[in-house]
C-alpha positions as CSV (number, residue, x, y, z in Angstrom):
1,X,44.4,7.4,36.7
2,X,41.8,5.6,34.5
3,X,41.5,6.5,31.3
4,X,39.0,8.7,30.1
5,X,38.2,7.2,27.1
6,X,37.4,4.3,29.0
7,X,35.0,6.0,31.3
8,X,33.4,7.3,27.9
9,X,33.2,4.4,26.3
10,X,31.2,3.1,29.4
11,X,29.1,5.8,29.9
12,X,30.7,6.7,33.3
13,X,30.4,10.4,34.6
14,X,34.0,12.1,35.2
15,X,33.4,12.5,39.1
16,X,33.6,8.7,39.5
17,X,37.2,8.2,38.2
18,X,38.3,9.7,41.7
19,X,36.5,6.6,43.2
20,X,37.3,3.6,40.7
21,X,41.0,5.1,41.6
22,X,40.4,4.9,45.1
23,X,38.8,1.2,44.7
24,X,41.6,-0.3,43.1
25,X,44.5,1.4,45.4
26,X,42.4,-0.3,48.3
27,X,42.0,-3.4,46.2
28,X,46.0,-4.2,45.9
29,X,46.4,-6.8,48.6
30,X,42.7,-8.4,47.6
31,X,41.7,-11.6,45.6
32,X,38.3,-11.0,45.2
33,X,37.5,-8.9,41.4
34,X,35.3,-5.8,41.8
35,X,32.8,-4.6,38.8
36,X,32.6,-1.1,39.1
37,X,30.5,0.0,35.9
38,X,31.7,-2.4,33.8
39,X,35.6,-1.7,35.0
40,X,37.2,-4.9,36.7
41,X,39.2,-4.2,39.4
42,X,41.9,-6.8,41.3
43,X,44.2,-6.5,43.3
44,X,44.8,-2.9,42.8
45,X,44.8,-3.0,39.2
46,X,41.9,-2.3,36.4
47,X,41.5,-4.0,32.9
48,X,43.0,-1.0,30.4
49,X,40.0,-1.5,27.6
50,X,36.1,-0.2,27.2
51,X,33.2,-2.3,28.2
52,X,31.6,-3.8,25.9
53,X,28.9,-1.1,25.1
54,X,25.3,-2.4,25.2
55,X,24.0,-0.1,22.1
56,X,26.3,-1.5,20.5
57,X,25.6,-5.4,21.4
58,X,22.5,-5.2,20.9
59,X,22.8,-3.8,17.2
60,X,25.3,-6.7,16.3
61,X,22.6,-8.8,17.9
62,X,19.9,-7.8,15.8
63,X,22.0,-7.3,12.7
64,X,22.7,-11.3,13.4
65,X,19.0,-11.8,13.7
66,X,18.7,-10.1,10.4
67,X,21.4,-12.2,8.8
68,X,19.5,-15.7,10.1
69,X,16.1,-14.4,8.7
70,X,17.4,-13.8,5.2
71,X,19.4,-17.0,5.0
72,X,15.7,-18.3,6.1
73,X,14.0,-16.9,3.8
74,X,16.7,-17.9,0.7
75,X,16.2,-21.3,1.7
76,X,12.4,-20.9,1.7
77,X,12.2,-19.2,-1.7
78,X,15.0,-22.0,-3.3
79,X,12.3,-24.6,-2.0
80,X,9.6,-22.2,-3.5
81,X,11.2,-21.9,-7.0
82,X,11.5,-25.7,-7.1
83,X,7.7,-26.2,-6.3
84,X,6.7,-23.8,-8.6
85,X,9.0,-25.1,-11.3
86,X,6.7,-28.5,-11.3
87,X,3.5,-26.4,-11.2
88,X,5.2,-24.8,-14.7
89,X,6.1,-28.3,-16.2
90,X,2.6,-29.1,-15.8
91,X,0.8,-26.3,-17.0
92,X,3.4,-26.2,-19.8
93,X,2.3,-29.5,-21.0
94,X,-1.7,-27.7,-21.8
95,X,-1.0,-24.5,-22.7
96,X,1.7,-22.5,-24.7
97,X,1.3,-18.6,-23.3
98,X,3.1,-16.9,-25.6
99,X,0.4,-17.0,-27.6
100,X,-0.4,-13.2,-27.0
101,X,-1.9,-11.6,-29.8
102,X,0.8,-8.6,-30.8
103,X,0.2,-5.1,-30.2
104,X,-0.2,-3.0,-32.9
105,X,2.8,-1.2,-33.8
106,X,1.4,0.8,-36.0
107,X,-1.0,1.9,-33.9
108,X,1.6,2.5,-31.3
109,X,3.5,4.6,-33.1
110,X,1.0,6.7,-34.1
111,X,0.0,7.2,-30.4
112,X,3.8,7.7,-29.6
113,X,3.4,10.6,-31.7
114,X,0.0,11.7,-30.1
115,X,1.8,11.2,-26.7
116,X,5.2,13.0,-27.4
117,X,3.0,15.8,-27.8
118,X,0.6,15.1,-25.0
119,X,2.6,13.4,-22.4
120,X,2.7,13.3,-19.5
121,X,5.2,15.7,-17.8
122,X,6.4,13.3,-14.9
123,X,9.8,16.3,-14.3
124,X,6.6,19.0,-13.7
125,X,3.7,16.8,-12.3
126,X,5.1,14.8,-10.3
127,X,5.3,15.8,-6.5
128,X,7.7,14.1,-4.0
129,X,8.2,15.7,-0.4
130,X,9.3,15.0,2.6
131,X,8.2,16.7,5.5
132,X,7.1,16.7,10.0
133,X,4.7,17.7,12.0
134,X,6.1,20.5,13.5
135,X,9.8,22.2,12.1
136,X,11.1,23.3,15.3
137,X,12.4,21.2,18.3
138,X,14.1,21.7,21.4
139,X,17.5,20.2,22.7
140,X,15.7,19.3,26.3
141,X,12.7,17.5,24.7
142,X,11.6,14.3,24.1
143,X,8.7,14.2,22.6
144,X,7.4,11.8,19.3
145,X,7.6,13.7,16.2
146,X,5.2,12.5,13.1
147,X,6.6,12.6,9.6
148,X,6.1,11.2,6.4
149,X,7.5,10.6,2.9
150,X,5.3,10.8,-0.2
151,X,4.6,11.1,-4.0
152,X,1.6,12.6,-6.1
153,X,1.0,12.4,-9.3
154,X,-1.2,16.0,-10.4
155,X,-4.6,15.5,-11.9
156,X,-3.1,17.7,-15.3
157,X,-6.3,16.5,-17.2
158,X,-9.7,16.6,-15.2
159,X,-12.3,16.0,-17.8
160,X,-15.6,17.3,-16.4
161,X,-18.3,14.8,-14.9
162,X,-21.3,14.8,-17.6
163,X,-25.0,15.3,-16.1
164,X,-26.2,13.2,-18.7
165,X,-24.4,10.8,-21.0
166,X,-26.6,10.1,-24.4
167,X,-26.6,10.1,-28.1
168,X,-24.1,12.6,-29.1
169,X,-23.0,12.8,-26.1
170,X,-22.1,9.5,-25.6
171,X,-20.2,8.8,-28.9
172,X,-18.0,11.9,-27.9
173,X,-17.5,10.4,-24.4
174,X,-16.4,7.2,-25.7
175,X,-14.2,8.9,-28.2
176,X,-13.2,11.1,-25.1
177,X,-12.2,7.6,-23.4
178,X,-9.8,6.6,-26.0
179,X,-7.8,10.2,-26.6
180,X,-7.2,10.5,-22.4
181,X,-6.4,6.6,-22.0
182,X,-3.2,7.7,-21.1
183,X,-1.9,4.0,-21.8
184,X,-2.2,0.5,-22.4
185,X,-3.6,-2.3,-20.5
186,X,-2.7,-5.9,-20.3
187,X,-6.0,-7.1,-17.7
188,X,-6.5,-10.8,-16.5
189,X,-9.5,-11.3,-15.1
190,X,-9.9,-14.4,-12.7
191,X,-13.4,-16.0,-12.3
192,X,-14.1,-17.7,-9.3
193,X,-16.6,-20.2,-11.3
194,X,-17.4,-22.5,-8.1
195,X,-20.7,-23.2,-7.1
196,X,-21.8,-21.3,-4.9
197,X,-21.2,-19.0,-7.7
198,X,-24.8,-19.9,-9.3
199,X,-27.5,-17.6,-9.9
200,X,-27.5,-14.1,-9.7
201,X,-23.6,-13.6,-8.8
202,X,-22.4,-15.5,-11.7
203,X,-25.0,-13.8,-14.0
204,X,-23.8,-10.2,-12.5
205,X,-20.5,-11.3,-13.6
206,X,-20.9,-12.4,-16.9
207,X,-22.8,-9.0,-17.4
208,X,-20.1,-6.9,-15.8
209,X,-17.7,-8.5,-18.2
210,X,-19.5,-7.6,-21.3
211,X,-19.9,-3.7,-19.9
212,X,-16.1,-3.8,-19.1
213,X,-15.6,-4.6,-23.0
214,X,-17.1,-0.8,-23.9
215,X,-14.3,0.7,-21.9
216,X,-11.6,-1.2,-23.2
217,X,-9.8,-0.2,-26.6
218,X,-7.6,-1.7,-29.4
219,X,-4.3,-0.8,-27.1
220,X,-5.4,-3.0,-24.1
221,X,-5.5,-6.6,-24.0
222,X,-7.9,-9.2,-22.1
223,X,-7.5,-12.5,-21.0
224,X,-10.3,-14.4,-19.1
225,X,-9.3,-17.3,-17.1
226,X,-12.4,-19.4,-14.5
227,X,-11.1,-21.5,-11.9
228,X,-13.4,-23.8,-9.4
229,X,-11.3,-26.7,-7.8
230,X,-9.5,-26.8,-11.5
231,X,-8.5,-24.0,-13.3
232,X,-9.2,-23.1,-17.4
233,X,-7.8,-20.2,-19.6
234,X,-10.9,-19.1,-21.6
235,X,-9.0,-16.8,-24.2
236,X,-5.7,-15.8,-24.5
237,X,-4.3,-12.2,-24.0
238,X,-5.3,-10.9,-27.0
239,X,-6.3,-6.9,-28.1
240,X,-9.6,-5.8,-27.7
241,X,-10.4,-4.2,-31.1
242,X,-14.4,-4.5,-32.3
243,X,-13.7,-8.2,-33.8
244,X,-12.7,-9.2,-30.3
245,X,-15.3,-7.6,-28.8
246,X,-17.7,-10.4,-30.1
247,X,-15.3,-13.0,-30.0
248,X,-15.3,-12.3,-26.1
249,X,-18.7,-11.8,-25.7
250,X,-19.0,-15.6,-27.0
251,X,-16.9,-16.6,-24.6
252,X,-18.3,-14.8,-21.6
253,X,-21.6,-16.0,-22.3
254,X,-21.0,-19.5,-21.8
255,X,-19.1,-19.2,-18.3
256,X,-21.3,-21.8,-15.6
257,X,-20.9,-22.1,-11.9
258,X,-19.6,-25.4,-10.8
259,X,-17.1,-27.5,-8.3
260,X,-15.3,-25.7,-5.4
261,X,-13.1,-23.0,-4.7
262,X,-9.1,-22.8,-4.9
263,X,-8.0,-19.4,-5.6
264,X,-4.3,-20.1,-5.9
265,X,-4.5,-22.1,-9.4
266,X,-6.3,-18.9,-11.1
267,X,-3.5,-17.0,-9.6
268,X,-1.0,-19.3,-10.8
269,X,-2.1,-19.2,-14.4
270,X,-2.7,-15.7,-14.3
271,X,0.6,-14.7,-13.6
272,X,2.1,-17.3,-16.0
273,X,0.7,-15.5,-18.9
274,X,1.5,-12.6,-17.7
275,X,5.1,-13.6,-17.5
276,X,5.7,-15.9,-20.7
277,X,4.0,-13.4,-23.1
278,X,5.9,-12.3,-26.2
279,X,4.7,-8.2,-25.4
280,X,4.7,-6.2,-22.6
281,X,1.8,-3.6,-22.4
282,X,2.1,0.0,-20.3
283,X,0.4,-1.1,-17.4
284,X,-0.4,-5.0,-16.1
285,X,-3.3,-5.9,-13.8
286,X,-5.4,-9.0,-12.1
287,X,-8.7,-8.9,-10.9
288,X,-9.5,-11.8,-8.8
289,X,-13.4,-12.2,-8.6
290,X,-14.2,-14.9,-6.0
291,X,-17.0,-15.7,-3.1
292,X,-15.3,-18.5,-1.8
293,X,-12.8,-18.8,1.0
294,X,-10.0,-20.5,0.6
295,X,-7.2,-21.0,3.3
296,X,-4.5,-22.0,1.1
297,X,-4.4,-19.2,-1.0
298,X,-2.1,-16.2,0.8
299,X,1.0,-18.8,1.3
300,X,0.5,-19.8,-2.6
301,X,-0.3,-16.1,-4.1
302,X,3.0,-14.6,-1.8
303,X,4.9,-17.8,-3.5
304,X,3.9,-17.1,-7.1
305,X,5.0,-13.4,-6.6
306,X,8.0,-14.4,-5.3
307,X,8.8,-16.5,-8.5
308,X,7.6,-14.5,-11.4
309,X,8.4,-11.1,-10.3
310,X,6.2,-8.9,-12.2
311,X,5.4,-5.8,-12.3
312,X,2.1,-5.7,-11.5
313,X,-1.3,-4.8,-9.6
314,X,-3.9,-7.2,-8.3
315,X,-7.6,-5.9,-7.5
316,X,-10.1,-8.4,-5.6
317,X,-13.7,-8.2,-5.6
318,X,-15.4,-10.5,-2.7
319,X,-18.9,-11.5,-3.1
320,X,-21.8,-11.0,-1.4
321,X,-22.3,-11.6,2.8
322,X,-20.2,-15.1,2.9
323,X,-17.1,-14.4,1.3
324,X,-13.8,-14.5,3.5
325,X,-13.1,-10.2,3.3
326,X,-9.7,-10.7,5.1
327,X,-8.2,-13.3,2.4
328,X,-9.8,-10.9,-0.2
329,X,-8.1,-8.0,1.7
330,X,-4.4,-9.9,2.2
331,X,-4.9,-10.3,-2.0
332,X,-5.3,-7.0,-2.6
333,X,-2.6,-5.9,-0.2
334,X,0.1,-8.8,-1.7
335,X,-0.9,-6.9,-5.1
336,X,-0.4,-3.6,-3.8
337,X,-4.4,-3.0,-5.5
338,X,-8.1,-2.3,-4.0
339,X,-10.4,-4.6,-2.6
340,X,-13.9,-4.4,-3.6
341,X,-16.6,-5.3,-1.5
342,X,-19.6,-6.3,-3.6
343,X,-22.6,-6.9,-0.6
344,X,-25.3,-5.5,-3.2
345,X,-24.3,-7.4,-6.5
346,X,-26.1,-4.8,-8.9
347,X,-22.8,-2.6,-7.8
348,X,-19.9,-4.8,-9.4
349,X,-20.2,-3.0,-12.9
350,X,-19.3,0.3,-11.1
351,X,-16.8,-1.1,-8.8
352,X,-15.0,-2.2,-11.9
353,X,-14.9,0.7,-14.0
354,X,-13.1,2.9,-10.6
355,X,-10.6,-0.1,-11.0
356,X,-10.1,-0.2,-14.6
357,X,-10.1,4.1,-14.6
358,X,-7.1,3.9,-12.3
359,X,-5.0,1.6,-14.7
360,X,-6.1,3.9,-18.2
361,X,-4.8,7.1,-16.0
362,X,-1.4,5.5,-15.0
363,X,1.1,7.6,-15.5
364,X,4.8,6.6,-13.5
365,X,5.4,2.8,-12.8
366,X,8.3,1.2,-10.8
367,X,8.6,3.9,-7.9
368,X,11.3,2.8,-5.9
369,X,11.7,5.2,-2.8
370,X,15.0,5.1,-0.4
371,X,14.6,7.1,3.0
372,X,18.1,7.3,4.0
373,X,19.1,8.1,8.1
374,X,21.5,10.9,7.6
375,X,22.0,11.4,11.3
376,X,25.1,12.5,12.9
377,X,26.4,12.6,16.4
378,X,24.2,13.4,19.0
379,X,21.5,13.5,17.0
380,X,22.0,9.5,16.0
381,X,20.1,8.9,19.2
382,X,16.7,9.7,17.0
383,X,15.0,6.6,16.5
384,X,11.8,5.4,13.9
385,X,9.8,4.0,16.8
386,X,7.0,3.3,14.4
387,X,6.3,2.8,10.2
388,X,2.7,2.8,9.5
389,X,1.3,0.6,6.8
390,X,0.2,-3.0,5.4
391,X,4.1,-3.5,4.8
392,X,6.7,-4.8,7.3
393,X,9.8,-2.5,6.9
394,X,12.8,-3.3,9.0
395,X,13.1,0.1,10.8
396,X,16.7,-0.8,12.4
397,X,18.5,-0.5,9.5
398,X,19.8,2.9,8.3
399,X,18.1,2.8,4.8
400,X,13.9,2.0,4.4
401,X,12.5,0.7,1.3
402,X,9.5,1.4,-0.6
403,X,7.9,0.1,-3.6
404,X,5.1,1.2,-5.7
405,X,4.0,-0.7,-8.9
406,X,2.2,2.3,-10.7
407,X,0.7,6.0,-9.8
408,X,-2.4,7.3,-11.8
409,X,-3.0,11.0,-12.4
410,X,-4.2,12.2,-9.3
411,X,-2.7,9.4,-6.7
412,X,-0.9,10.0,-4.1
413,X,1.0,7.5,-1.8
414,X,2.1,9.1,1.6
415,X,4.2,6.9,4.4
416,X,3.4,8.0,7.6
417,X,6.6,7.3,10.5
418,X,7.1,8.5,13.8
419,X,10.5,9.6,15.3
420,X,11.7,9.1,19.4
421,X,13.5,12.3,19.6
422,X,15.2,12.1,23.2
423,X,17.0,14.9,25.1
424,X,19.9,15.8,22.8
425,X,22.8,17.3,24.5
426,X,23.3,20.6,22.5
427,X,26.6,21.4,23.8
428,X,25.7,25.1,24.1
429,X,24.8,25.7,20.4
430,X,21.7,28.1,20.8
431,X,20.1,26.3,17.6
432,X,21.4,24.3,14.5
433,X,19.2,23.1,11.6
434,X,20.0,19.4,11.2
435,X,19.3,17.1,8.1
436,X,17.5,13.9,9.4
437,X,16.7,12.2,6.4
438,X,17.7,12.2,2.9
439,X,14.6,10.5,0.7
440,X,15.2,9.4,-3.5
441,X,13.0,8.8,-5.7
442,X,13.2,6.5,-9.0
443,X,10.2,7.4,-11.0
444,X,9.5,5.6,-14.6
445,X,6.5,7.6,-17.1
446,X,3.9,4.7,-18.2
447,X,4.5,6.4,-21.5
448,X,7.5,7.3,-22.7
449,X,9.8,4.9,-19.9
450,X,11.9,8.0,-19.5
451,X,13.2,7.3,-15.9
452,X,14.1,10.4,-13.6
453,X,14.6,10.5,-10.3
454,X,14.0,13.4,-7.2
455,X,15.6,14.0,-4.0
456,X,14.5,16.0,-1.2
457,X,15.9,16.1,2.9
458,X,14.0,16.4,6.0
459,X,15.5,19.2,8.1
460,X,14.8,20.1,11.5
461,X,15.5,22.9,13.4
462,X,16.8,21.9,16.6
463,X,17.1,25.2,19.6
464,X,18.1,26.0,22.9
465,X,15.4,25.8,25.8
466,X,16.0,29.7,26.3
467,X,14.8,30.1,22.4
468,X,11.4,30.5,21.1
469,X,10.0,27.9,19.7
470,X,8.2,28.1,16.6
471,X,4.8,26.0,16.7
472,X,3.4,26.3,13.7
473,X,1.8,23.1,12.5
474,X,2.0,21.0,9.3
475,X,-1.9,20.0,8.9
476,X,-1.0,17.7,6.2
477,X,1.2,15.8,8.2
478,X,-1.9,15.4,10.7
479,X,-4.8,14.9,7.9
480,X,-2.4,11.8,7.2
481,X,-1.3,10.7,10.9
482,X,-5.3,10.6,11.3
483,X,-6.0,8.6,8.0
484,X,-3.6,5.9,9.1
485,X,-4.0,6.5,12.9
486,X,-8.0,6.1,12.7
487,X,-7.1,2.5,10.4
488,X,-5.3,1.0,13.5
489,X,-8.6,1.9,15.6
490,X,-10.8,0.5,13.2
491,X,-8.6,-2.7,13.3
492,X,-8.7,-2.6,17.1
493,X,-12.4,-2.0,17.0
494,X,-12.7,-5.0,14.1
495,X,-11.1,-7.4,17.0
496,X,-12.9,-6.2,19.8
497,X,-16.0,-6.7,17.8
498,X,-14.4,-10.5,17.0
499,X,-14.3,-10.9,20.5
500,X,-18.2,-9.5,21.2
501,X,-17.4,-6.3,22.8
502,X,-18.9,-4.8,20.3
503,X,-20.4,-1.7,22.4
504,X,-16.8,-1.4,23.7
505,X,-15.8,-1.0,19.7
506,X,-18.6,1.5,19.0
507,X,-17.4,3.8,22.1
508,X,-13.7,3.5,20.7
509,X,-14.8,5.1,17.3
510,X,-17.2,7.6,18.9
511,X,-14.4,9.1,21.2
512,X,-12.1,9.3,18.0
513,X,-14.7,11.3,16.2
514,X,-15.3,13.5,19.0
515,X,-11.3,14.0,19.5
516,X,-11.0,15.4,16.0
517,X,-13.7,17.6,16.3
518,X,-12.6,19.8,19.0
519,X,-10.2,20.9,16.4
520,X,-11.7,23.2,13.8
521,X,-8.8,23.3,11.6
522,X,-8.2,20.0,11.2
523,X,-12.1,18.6,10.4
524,X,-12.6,19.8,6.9
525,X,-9.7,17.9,6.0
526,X,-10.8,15.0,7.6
527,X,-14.6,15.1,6.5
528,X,-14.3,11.8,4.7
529,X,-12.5,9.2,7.5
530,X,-14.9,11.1,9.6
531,X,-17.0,9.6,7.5
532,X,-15.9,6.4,7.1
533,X,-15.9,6.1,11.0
534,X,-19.5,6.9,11.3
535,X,-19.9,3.4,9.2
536,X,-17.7,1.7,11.1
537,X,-19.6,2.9,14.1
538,X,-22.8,1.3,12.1
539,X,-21.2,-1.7,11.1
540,X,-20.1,-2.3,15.0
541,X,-23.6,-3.3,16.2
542,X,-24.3,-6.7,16.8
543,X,-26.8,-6.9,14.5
544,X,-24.9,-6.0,11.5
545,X,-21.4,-7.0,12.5
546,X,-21.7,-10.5,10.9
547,X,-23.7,-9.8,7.9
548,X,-21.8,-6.9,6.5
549,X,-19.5,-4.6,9.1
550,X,-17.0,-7.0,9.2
551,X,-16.1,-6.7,5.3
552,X,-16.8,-3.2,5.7
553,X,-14.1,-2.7,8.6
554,X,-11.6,-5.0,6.6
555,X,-12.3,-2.8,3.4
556,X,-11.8,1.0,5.0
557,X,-8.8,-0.8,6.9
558,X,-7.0,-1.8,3.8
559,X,-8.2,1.4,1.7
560,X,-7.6,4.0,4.4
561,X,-3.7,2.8,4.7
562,X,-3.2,2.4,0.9
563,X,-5.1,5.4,-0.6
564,X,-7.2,3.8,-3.1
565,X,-10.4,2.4,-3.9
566,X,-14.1,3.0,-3.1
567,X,-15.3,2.6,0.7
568,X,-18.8,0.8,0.6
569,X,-21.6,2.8,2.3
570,X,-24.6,1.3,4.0
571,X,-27.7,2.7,4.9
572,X,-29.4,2.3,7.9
573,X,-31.6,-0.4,7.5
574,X,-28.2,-2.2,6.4
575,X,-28.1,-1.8,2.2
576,X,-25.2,-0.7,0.7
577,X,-25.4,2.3,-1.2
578,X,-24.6,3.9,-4.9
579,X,-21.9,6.2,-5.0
580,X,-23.0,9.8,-5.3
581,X,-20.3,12.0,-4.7
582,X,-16.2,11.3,-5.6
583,X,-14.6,9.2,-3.0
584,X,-11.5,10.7,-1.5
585,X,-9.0,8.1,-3.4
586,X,-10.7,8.2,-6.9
587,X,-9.6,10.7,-9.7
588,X,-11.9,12.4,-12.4
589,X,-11.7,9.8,-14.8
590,X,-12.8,6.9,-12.4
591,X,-16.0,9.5,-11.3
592,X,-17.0,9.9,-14.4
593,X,-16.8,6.3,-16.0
594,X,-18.7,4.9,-12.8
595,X,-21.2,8.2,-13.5
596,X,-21.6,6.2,-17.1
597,X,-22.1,3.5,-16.0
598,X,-24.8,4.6,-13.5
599,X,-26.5,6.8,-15.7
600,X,-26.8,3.6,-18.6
601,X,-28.4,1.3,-15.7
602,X,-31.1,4.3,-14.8
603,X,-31.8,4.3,-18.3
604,X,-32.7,0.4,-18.5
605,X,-36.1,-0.2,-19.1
């Protein structure tokens, strides 16, 4: 008789062995080879080992795959490093970047004691789950079930939003600013300086800079560096006490538009300084302020990161109707920050302040997040058939990596993934809870560097057909599947639109709306993407797809998957809007400073 761990091993039912034994008896006189599921048969006589197992194949396959692409890619970066090594040699030559002006140890020791007593509790306040859709399954189904992985930081803190910010008022809000800073900040700014920078944009800038000076302290530094087609360092990273505060505001004021646009080299120098200074602040960020577009800068920004790695956030703000919004996009995405789009130019001072409140409220840094496939027989037939997100994750391998550079107070980062679940032969168990995943969290506090880490399981209660089934739904899990679920039809929509089907993108969005409201549970938590698509819906029409919606689509794409940032806001006669109300990604701080800054511009004469 054949074996049956043969017939196993080839996925052949028991009730055929009768017949492979009956083939090869007939087969003994016979030259010709028989296949019979993967058995050879001649002259009465069957090869005694498995057939090769097609699963199986096909992960050696792609684990071979894998193994080419790495090799690839360590070959790319070696050629990287050596490119970027010249670039150093040459910039070395100009400018010596440990020049950083020293923190103030004094000072930092006196707010080490401020903060051992008012730290941030990162064991308490800091949230990581993993959780589904639904908790209950059954053996006979297959069915796609949504889960996701994530971390939140609690808003512990949540200074109130002032009505009015004046006189008294406004020396105790700035004193306010400087107690609740919950850490320092190293911030390069990067000036796009080219001329088509001229006029009003360059002037906005300038101005911005100088407001951005009133809500920085003596425990952040600034450097300013302008780039056109060359790029210059203005000042080096140095503290902003009161004496820098004019030294800077010297400097600012003689920045001119001029020459052409090449992002890359402001990049470059940026995160030169950043790596070659002599102290390392709490929290590190770049905003890259540009109108221009420039092709050449993704392949030379993904190099430089590659090269220094630094911790790090980058934050883009993209000028006015003409800028290139998917190159500003793939920066911010590269930098793991926001992008900014600045259509109205009297906005940029707010836009700034949300992105500079985010860094003063950072509270963890360095998140590294493992989701581990814990999955045993017959359940290791559960697939990820999908990982939503910016990031390319291999989703073949057993273990998926995340990282996350910081988390402010109130963040939250949430990964959104979909499991295959096919029928699962239960083997008549009537119902067994089954651990899925196992997800661990490395967690770092912005203040104190005390690292910790948390570990939590997905489980998922697997039961007969004959069982009830529990049905109760997880509406957090759907509030997120809809954020990043309504991103992808925004970036179908955005092509469609690309394509001049623009009508067929407005009906796209208006059938999503309409889906979600048919359920009554789930619209309140969904108010703002509701919202969102009702712009998108705007920005679809013809008429204002090329002078605004396509930003605005690129913007809500990125933000929407990323949780973070301000969504611009357009009116209908196409003019973006002032913020009124707390976006759905901001914290208190980041309401209230752009509330300050608001209130001083209605206050201008």
């Amino acid at each position: 008789m054949i074996q049956q761990e043969v017939l196993n091993e080839i996925f052949v039912p028991n009730q055929l062995a009768q017949v492979l034994e009956t083939v090869a008896q007939s087969n003994k006189k016979g030259n010709i080879e028989l296949d019979y599921f993967g058995v050879k048969v001649r002259e009465g006589k069957y090869e005694n080992k498995a057939a090769p197992n097609k699963k199986k194949q096909k992960q050696i396959k792609q684990q071979q795959q894998q193994q080419q692409q790495q090799q690839a890619q360590v070959q790319q970066q070696t050629a990287d490093y050596v490119e970027q090594e010249e670039i150093d040699d040459k910039y070395a030559k100009q400018i010596q970047f440990d020049d950083d002006e020293n923190l103030d140890m004094d000072q930092i020791q006196q707010q080490q004691q401020f903060q051992d007593a008012q730290a941030y509790n990162i064991n308490e306040n800091i949230e990581f789950y993993l959780t589904s859709e639904y908790k209950t399954v059954k053996f006979n189904d297959r069915k796609e079930l949504a889960c996701l992985v994530g971390i939140k930081a609690k808003e512990v803190h949540q200074p109130q939003v002032p009505q009015q910010i004046e006189g008294d008022a406004q020396n105790q809000f700035n004193m306010d600013q400087q107690q609740h800073s919950k850490v320092g900040v190293d911030l390069l700014c990067v000036i796009d300086r080219s001329g088509s920078m001229s006029g009003e944009k360059i002037e906005m800038v300038k101005q911005t800079l100088n407001i951005l000076l009133n809500f920085l302290g003596p425990k952040d530094r600034l450097c300013l560096i302008q780039f056109d087609d060359t790029c210059q360092r203005l000042t080096n990273l140095r503290r902003v006490t009161d004496e820098n505060k004019t030294y800077y505001s010297d400097i600012i004021s003689k920045i001119q538009a001029n020459g052409g646009t090449v992002i890359g080299l402001g990049t470059q120098m940026a995160l030169k300084q950043i790596k070659y200074r002599k102290s390392v602040n709490n929290v590190t960020s770049i905003f890259v302020l540009s109108d221009g577009q420039d092709e050449a800068a993704i392949s030379q920004l993904q190099k430089q990161l590659a090269y220094y790695k630094q911790t790090l956030t980058i934050h883009s703000f993209g000028f006015g109707s003409d800028h290139d919004a998917k190159l500003m996009t793939k920066i911010s995405n590269l930098g793991k920050g926001s992008f900014y789009f600045v259509n109205n130019i009297s906005l940029l001072d707010e836009f700034f302040v949300d992105a500079l409140g985010a860094l003063t409220s950072m509270v963890v840094t360095d998140i590294s997040i493992t989701l581990e496939n814990k999955m045993q027989s017959p359940y290791d037939a559960i697939t990820i058939s999908k990982f939503y997100g910016e990031q390319k994750l291999n989703t073949q391998n057993t273990n998926v990596q995340l990282k996350i550079p910081f988390l402010a107070e109130g963040q939250r980062r949430d990964f959104v993934f979909k499991l295959n679940i096919p029928y699962i032969n239960n083997n008549n168990v009537q119902s067994e809870n089954v651990v899925l995943f196992k997800a661990l969290a490395k967690i770092t506090s912005s203040q104190t560097k005390e690292t910790i880490e948390k570990q939590v399981e997905l489980v998922v209660k697997f039961v007969d057909e004959n069982q009830p089934l529990n049905e109760e739904q997880d509406y957090f899990v759907t509030e997120q599947v809809f954020r990043v679920e309504s991103a992808e039809v925004i970036k179908d929509a955005l092509h469609k639109c690309q394509n001049r089907q623009n009508q067929q993108a407005i009906n796209m969005i208006g059938s999503l709306i309409s889906k979600v409201q048919e359920n009554p549970q789930l619209i309140e938590k969904v108010k703002n993407i509701v919202s969102d698509l009702e712009q998108v819906k705007q920005a679809a029409r013809q008429e204002y797809f090329n002078k605004f919606g396509s930003k605005q689509m690129y913007q809500i794409i990125s933000n929407n998957y990323n949780q973070q940032g301000i969504n611009a806001k357009f009116d209908a006669t196409g003019i973006q809007l002032q913020q009124e109300e707390q976006s759905q990604f901001q914290n208190q701080k980041q309401m209230m400073w752009v509330k300050k800054v608001q209130y001083s511009k209605k206050c201008k004469p």
